[in-house]
N, C-alpha and C positions, 0 to 999 in steps of 0.2 A: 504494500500500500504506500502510495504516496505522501506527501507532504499534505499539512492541511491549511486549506486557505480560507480568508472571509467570505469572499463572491466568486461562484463560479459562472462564468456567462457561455452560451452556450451560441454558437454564433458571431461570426466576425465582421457583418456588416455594420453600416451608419447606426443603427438601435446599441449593438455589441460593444464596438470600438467607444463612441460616445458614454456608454455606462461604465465601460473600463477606464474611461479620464474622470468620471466623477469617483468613480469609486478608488480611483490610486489617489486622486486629488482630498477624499476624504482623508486619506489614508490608512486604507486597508488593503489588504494582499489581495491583488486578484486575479484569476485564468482566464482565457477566453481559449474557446476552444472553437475551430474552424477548420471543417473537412475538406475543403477545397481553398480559395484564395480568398484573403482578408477583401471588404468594400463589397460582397453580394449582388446583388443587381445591380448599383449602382454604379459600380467598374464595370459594366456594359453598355454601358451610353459613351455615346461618342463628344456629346455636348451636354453638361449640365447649366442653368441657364435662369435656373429656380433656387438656391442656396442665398439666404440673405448675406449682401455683404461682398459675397466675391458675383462679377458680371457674368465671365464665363468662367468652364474651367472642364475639362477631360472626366470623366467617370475614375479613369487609373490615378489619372494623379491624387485628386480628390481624395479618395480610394488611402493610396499613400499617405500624403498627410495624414490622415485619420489616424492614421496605422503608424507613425511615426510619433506622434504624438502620448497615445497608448501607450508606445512601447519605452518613451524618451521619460515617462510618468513611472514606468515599474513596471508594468502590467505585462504576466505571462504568458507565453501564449503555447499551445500546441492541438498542431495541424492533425487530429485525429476526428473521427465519428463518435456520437457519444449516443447513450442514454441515461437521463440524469434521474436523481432523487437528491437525498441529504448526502449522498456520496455519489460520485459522478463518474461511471463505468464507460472507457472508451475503448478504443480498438489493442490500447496499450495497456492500459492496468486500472486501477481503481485511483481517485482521488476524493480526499474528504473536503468538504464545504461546508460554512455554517448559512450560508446562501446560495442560492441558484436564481440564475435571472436568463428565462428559456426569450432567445431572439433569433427564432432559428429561421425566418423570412418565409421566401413562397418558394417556388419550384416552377418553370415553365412548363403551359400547359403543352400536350403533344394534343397534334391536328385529329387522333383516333383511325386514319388510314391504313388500309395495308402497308405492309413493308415498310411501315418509317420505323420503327425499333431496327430494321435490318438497315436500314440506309442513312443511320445517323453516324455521324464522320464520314459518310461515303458521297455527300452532297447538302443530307439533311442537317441541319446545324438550329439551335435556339440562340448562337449570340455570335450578330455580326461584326461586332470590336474583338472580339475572339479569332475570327473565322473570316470573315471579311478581304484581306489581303489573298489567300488564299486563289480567289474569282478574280484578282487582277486583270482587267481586259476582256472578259468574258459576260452571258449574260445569267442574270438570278432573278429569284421572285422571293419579295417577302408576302406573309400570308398575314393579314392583320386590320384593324382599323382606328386604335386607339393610338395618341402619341408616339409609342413606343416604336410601333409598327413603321408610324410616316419618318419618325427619327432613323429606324434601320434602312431603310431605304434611301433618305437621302446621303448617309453616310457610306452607304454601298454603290452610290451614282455617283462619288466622286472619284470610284476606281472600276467599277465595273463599265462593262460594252451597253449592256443596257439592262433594266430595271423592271420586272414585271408588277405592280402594288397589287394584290387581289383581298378582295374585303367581300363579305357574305349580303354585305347590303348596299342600299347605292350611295348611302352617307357616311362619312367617316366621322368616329366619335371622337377623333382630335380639335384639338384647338383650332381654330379659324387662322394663325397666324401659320402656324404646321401646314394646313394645309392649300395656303396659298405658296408656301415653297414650295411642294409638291407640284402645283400646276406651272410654275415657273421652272423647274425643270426639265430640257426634253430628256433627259433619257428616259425618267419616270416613265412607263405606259400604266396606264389605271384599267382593271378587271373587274370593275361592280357591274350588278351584281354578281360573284362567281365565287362556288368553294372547289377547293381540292378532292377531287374521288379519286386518282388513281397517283400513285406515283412508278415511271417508266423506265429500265434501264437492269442492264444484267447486273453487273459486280456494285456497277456506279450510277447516281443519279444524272439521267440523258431529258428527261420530260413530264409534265406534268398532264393530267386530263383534267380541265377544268368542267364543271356546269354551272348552268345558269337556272337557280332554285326557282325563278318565276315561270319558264316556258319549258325548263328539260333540256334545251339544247346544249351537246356540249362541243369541247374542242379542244386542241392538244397544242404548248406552247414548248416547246424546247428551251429547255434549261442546262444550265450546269450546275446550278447552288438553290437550296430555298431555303430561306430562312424560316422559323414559325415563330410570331410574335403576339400570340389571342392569349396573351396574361398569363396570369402565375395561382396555383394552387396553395394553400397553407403548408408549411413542411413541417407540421406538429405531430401528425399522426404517431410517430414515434412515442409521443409522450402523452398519449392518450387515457394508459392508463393510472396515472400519476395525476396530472390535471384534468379540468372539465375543458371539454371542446362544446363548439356550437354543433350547429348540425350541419354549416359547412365545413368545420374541420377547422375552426381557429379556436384559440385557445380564450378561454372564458373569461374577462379580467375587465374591467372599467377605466378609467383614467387615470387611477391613484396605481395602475399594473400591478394588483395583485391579484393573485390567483386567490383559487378557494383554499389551498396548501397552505399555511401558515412558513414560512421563508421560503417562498417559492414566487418570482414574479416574471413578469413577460415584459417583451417591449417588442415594438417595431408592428413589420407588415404580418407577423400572424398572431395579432392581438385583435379582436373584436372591436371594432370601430369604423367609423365612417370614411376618414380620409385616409389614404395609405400614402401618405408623401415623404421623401428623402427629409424633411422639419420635421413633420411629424412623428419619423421613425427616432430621429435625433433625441428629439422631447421626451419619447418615452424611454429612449434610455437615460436622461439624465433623472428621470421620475422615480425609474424602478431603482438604480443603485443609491439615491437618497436615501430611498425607502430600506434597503437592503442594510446600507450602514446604520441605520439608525438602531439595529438589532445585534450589530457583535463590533 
């Protein structure tokens, strides 16, 4: 067994990294554990544009900072998978906590097609600041209709040949200023109404069969890349049965992010709440390790 710490945070994005500066800033010991790379969704934007204070700024760098900051405070970190309680079991050993602060964010949704679990790295990809360089010169489709979706795309038409946008409906739920980029772009070609039925190619992704949900008609665009951007599910299910979820799978906790567990709180996008924004996730990480230190 390892070392015992005050806070153990489970998740290394904006919610995570943010509750690990409050809570070394308290000064308490704390872990942050992160299975994949510190910054979560938000090290996959190509432009953040919404953070008070800074105009622009990269998702990576962003990302960095955060994570530099953390780390320049004390705050420990390791890159493991976990399941937590009062002692917090990862892929490596066991660690004891006298707090837990679950901000484990969302997961991208997958399209539900054939053959995309087969053909993801093989064309199919969820993040085009990841993936993106890759299609240098060639052409791709993002599938999607929110922010996120018009941001992959315009980020992908500044290196790719050309641009497929395909959205399920004829309106996109972006912002008005998003998507006047988008018409201002030519590479962009726009797909409404159209979803995804087939994905096309032996070993590697060659094409898509799109339809059109109002008349049935469909038709086939040749690709090399497609991106899928239709949002992110909770990634709590893990810890389900430890805390309360809702009935879509977020974890049960109000504003003050405590769960029903006594030393147990949440923060970020798989917290129960209305807005899920890069602030907002910030917020409740400074909420929950307030709350977290006021206990050991």
């Amino acid at each position: 067994m390892n070392d015992f710490y005050d806070i153990a945070i489970v998740g290394g994005g904006p919610a995570g990294l943010t509750a690990g500066v409050y809570g070394a800033r308290a000064g308490k010991r704390v872990l942050i554990f992160e299975r994949e790379a510190v910054g979560g969704q938000i090290s996959r934007a190509s432009l953040v544009e919404n953070y008070p204070g800074i105009k622009e700024i990269s998702g990576v760098d962003l990302s960095a900072a955060l994570f530099e900051q953390a780390d320049g405070l004390g705050c420990e970190f390791a890159f493991e998978s976990v399941t937590a309680d009062f002692t917090v079991t990862s892929d490596c050993g066991t660690y004891r906590a006298k707090t837990v602060i679950l901000a484990v964010g969302a997961a991208a949704k997958k399209l539900g097609v054939e053959r995309e679990e087969e053909l993801t790295g093989r064309g199919v990809s969820y993040c085009a600041v990841c993936d993106g360089a890759f299609f240098r010169g060639k052409t791709v489709a993002v599938v999607g209709g929110g922010n996120a979706a018009l941001d992959d795309a315009l980020y992908l038409a500044a290196m790719a040949e050309k641009v497929y946008l395909i959205h399920r409906r004829d309106a996109f739920r972006a912002e008005d200023a998003m998507v006047q980029k988008i018409k201002n772009e030519p590479k962009i070609v726009v797909k409404t109404p159209r979803v995804v039925t087939r994905l096309l190619g032996d070993e590697q992704l060659t094409a898509l069969t799109l339809r059109d949900p109002g008349t049935g008609a469909e038709e086939t665009v040749e690709v090399d890349g497609l991106f899928v951007a239709i949002g992110h599910a909770p990634a709590a299910g893990a810890f389900a049965s430890l805390v309360g979820l809702d009935d879509a799978g977020y974890i049960d906790a109000g504003e003050n992010c405590k769960t029903g567990v006594p030393g147990i709180f949440t923060a970020g996008d798989c917290r129960t709440k209305i807005v899920r924004q890069l602030t907002t996730a910030c917020g409740d990480g400074a909420v929950a390790a307030l709350a977290a230190s006021e206990l050991v």
